[in-house]
N, C-alpha and C positions, 0 to 999 in steps of 0.2 A: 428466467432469472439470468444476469448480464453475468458475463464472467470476467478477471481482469488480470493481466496477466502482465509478467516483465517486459518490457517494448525490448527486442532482440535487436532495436540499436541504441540501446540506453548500458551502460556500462556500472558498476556501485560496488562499494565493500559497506563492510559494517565494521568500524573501527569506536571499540570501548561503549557497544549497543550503541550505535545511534548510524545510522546509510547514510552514503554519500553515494548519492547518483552525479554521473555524468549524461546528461540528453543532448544524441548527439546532433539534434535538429537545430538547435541553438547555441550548440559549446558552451549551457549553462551547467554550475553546480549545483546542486540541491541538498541543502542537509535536512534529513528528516529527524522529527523526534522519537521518539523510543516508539509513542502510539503508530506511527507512521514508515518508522522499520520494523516493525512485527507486521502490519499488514503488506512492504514489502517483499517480506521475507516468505509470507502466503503467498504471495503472488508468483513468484519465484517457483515451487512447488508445480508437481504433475496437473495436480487439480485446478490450479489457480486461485484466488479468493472470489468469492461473489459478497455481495452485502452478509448474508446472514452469518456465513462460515467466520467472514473477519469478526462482528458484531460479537458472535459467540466465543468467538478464543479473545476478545478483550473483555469480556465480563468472564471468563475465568482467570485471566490477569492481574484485570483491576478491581474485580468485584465492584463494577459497576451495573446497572440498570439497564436490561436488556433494551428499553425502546430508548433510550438515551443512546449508548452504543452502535446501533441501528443508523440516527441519525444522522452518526459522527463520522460511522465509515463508509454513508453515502457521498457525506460531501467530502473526504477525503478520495476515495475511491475516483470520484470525479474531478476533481483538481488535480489528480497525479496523470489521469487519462488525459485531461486539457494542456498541461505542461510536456505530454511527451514521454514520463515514468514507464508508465502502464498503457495496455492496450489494452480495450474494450470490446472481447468480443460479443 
């Protein structure tokens, strides 16, 4: 199971629920939406997020569908890893 974690040269606050990361790879901003700062916010964490942990705290959230959710925070999980957010171990 992959784990994902804040990239320790990526920089963010969470201003009125929602992240603003800085990735310092490309001096780009990133504003995340609420789904996307709570799995930052995991990320962030001792543990890290993996798929299932994210998946499960947003179907306690949003009371959504667990294999729905599953899907959502793979491919999030993996666009934040591609942009530089998160690191993939």
């Amino acid at each position: 199971m992959n784990i994902y974690r804040k990239n320790p040269l990526s920089a963010g606050r969470v201003v009125d629920g929602l992240a603003f990361v800085v990735t310092a790879e490309d001096n780009k901003l990133h504003t995340l939406n609420v789904t996307g700062t709570e799995l930052w916010r995991l990320a962030q964490s001792s543990e890290g997020v993996s798929i299932d942990s994210g998946a499960s705290k947003l179907v306690e959230l949003f009371k959504v569908e667990l294999s729905l959710a599953k899907e959502d925070v793979a491919e999030c999980l993996q666009a934040y890893a591609s942009s530089g957010i998160l690191i993939e171990e």
